[in-house]
C-alpha positions in Angstrom: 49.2 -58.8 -179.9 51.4 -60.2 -176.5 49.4 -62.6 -174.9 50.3 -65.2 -171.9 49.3 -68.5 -173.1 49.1 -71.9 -171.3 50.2 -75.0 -173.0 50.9 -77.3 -170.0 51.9 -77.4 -166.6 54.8 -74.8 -165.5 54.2 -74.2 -169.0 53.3 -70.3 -169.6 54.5 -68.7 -172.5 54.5 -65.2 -173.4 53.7 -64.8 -177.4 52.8 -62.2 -180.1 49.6 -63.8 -181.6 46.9 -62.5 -184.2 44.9 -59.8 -182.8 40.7 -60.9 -182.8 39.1 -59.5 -185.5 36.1 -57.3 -186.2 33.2 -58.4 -183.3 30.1 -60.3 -185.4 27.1 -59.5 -184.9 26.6 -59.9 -180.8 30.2 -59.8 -179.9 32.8 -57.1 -178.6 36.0 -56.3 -178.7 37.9 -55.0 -175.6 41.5 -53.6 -175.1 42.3 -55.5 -171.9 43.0 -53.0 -169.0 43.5 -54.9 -165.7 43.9 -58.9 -165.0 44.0 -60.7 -162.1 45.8 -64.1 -161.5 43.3 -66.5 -160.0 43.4 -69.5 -157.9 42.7 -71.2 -160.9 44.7 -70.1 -162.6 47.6 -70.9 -160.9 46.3 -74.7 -160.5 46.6 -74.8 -164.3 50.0 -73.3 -164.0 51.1 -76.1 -161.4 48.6 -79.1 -162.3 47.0 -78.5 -165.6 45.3 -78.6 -167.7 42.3 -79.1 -165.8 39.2 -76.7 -166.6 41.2 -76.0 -169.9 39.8 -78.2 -172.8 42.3 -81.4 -174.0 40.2 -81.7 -176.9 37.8 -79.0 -178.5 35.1 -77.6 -176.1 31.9 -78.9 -176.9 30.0 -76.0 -177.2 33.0 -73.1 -178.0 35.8 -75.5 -179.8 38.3 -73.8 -178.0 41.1 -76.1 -176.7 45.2 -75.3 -175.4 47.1 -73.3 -176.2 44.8 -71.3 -174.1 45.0 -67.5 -173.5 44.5 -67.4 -169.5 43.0 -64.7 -167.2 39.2 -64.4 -166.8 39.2 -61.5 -163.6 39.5 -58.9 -166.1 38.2 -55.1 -167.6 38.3 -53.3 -170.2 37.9 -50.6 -172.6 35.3 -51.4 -175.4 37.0 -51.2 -178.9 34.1 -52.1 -181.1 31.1 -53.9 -181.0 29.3 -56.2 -183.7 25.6 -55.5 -184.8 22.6 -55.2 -182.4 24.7 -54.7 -179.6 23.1 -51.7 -177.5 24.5 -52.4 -174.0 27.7 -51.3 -174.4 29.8 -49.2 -176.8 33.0 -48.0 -178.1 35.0 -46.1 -175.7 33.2 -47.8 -172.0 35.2 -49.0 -169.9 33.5 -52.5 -168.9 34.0 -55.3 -166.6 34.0 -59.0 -168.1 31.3 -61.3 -166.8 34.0 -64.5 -167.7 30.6 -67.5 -168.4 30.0 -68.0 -171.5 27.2 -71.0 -172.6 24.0 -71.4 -174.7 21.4 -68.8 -174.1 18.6 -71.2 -175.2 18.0 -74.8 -175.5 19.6 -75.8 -172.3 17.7 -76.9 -169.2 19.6 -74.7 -167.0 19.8 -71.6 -169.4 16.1 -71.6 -169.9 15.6 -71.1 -166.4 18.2 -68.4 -166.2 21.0 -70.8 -164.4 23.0 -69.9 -166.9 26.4 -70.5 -164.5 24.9 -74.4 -163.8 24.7 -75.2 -167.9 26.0 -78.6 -168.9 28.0 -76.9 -172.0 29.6 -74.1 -169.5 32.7 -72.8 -170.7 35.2 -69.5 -169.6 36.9 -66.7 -171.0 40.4 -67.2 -170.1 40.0 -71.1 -169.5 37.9 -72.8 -172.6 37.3 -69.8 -174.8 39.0 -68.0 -178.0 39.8 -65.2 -176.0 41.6 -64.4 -172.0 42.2 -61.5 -170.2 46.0 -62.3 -170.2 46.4 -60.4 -173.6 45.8 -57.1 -174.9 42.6 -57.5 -176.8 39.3 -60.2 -176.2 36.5 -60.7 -177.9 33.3 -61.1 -176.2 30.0 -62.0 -176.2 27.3 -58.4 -175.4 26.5 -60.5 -172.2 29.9 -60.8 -171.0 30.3 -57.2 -170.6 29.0 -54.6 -167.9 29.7 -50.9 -168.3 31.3 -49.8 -164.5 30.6 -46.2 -163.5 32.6 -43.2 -163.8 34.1 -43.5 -160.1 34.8 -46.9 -160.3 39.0 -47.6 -161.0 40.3 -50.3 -164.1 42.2 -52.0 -161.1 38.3 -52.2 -159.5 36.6 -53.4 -162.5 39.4 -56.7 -163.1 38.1 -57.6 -158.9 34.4 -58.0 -160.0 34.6 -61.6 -160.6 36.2 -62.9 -157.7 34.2 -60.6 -155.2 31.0 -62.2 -157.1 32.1 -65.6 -156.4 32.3 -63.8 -152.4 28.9 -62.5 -152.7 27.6 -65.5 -154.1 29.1 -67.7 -151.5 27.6 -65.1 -148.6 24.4 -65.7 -150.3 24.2 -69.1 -150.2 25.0 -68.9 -146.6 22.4 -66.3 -145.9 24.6 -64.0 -144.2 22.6 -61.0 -142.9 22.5 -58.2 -140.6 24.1 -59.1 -137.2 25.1 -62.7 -138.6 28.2 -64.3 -137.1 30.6 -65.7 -139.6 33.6 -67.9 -140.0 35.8 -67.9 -143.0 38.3 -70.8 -143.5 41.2 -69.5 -145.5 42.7 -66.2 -146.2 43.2 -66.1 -149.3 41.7 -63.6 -152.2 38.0 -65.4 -151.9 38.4 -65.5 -148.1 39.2 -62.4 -147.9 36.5 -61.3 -150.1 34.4 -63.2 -148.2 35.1 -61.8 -145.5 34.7 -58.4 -147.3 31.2 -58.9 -148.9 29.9 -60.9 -145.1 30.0 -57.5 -143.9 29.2 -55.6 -146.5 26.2 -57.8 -145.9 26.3 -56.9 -142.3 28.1 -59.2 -140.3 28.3 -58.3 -137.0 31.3 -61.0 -136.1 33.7 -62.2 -138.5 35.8 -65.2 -138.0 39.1 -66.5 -139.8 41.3 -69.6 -140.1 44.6 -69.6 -141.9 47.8 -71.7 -141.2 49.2 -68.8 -142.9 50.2 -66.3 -140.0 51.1 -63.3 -142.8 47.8 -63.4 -144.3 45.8 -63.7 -141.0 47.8 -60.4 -140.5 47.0 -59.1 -143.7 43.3 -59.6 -143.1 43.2 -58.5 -139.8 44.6 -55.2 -141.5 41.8 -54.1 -143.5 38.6 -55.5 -141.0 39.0 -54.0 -138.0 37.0 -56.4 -135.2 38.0 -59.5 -137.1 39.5 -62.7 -134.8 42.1 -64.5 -136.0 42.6 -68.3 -136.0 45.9 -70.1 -136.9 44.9 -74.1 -136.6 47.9 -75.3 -136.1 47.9 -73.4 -132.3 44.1 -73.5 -132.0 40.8 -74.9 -132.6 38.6 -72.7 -134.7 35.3 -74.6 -133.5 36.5 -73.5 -129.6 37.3 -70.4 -130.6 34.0 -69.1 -132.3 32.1 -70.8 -129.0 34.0 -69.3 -126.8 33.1 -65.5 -128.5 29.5 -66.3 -130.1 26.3 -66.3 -128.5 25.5 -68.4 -126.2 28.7 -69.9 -126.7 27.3 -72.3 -129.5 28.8 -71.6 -132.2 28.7 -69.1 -135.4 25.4 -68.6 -137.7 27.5 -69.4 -141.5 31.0 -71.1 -142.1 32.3 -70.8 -145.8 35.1 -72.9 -146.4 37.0 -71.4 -149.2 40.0 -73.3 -149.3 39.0 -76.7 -150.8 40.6 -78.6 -147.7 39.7 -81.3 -145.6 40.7 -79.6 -142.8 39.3 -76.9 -143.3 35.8 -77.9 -143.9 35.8 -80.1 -140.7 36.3 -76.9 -139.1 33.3 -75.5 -140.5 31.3 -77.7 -139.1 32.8 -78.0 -136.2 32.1 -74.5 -135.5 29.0 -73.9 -136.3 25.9 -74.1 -134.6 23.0 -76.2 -134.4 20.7 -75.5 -137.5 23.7 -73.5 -139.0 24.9 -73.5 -142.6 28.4 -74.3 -143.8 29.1 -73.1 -147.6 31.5 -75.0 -149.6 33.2 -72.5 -151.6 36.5 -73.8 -152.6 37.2 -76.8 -155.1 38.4 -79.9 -153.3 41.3 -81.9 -155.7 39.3 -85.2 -154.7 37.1 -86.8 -152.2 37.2 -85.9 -148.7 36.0 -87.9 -145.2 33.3 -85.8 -143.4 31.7 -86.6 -139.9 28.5 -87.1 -141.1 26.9 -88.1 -137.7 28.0 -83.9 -136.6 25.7 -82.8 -139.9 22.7 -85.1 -138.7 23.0 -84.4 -135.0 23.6 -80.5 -135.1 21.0 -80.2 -137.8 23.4 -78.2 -140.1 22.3 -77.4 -143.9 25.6 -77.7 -146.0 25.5 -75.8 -149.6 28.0 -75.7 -152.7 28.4 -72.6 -154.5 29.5 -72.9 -157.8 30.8 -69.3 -159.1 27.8 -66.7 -159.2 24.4 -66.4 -161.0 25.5 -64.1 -164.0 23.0 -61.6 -163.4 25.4 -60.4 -160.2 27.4 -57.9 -162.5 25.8 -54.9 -161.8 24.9 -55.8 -158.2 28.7 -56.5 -157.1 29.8 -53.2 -159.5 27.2 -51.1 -157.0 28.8 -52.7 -154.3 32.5 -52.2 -155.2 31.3 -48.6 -156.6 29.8 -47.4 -153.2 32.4 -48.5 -151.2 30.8 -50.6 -149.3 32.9 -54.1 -150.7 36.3 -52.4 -151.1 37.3 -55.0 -153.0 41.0 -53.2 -154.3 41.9 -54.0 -150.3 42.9 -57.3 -151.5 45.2 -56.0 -154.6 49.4 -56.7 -153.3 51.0 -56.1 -156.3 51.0 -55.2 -160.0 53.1 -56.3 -162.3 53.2 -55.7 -166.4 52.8 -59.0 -168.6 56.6 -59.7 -169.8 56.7 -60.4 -165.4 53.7 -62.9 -165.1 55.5 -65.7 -164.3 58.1 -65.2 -162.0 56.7 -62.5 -160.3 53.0 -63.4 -160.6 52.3 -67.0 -160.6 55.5 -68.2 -159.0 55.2 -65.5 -156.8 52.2 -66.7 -155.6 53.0 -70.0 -155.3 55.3 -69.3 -152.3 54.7 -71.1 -149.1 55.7 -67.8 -147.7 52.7 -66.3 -149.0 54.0 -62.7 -149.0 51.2 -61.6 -151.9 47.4 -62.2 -151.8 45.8 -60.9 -155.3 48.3 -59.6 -157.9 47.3 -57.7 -161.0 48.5 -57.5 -164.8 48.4 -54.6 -165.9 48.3 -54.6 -170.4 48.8 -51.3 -171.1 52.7 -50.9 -169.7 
């Protein structure tokens, strides 16, 4: 089968490799629909490896060269014995976490995204969405409804990572919200806050195009570029009171940016740290004490989200396929996908793969 492998950084290569075999008992195979390229993915591509194992995972053994993509659906092939959620011939999204189901402190208490051994499809497993086929794991796959796209299924991991974040925050009806970086997650972020019922939705970018973009599909939303700016005066000026927004989630994984979140929040507010910083970063610690702020990581999604953020994407209500600027077949991935996204220009914000042209 053609699959987009990753052996080291700016090193992608498009290969024919041995298809899986029959699932085992447990497992499933998938014909790969739809694939997204993720942030992370692209920090492998430029960086890496990074999440992808030097040496043999210590719970999967899987190691480079690694079969990338883990925003990805499907149509079930076959599936192994005692598998009764799913079979051949649904169309499923792929729930990417893969760890022990027992025996670890965190799994036992249904944490199963926290475990120690944590590994990914796409990053430290046998199998990626980047390729035609994957095998599975029965818990890694959702059945999506009949009115829900292939394009819509691939976007159910990174709009859990949204939801998950908005959670963390506790965004709710009538919240005010600033979002720091408009990117696919902040975007999606922005998406799920008001699908959560954000009344008034803030964003920073020093990215004019996709402050544009954003502004495009959520009507009502104010626009922040930093560099001309302050965020923190700017959600004042237009919140309550004039102190400042209820939730700021950084999802950039800057310094900047996450200064910004708690500059602009209020007393007794809550700033979410969404995206991955590349190393320490200086924070104004007195600001946290004095304004009384909560600050919270979130760290992908509790697994259990699949069929929450499918109802969500289904209905309409997170119209997650907003996001999607291009598609692009396999043999294009890297020059029109990754490097493509790359660009300083930004001109895309969530490209898809799509493994059946």
């Amino acid at each position: 089968m053609r699959a987009l492998r990753f052996y080291a950084a700016k090193d992608l290569r498009i290969e024919d490799i041995p298809a899986p075999g029959e699932p085992a008992a447990g497992q499933v195979l998938v014909r790969n629909r739809f694939v997204g390229i993720c942030g992370t993915d692209l920090h492998e591509y430029a960086y890496g490896p990074i999440f992808i194992p030097k040496e043999p995972h210590r719970y999967t053994g899987a190691h480079g060269p690694q079969v990338l993509g883990h925003e990805f659906g499907g149509v079930v092939e076959a599936v192994g014995e005692g598998v009764t959620s799913v079979r051949a011939g649904d169309r499923v999204s792929v729930q990417p976490l893969i760890m022990p189901r027992a025996g670890d402190y965190f799994a036992d208490r249904g944490l199963f995204h926290l475990s120690t051994d944590l590994a990914l499809a796409g990053l430290s497993w046998l199998s990626g969405g980047m390729a035609e086929y994957a095998l599975l794991n029965d818990y890694n796959v959702e059945k999506i409804p009949d009115g829900m796209t292939d394009e819509e299924a691939a976007l159910v991991e990174p709009s859990a990572v949204a939801v998950y974040a908005c959670d963390r925050g506790g965004v709710t009806a009538g919240s005010s919200v600033l979002v720091t970086g408009a990117g696919p997650i902040g975007v999606l972020t922005l998406l799920a806050a008001r699908a959560a019922g954000a009344a008034e939705l803030f964003v920073s970018d020093i990215n004019d195009a996709r402050l544009e973009f954003a502004a495009s599909i959520l009507p009502g939303l104010t626009t922040i570029n930093p560099q001309r700016g302050s965020p923190g005066e700017t959600v004042r000026a237009l919140t309550e009171g004039k102190v400042g927004c209820d939730v700021a989630i950084e999802c950039v994984g800057n310094e900047h940016a996450l200064k910004a979140c708690v500059d602009a929040v209020r007393k007794q507010g809550v700033v979410v740290q969404t995206g991955l910083h590349p190393h320490e970063n200086p924070l104004d610690w007195f600001q946290v004490t004095f304004k009384d702020i909560d600050l919270r990581g979130s760290w992908a999604y509790p697994t259990h989200y699949w069929p929450r953020v499918i109802r969500l994407i289904a209905s309409g209500l997170l119209p997650a396929k907003r996001v999607v600027t291009g598609r692009i077949t396999l043999d294009r991935a890297v020059p029109e996908g990754f490097d493509a996204l790359l660009d300083p220009s930004g001109k895309h914000l969530k490209i898809l793969i799509d493994l059946m042209k």
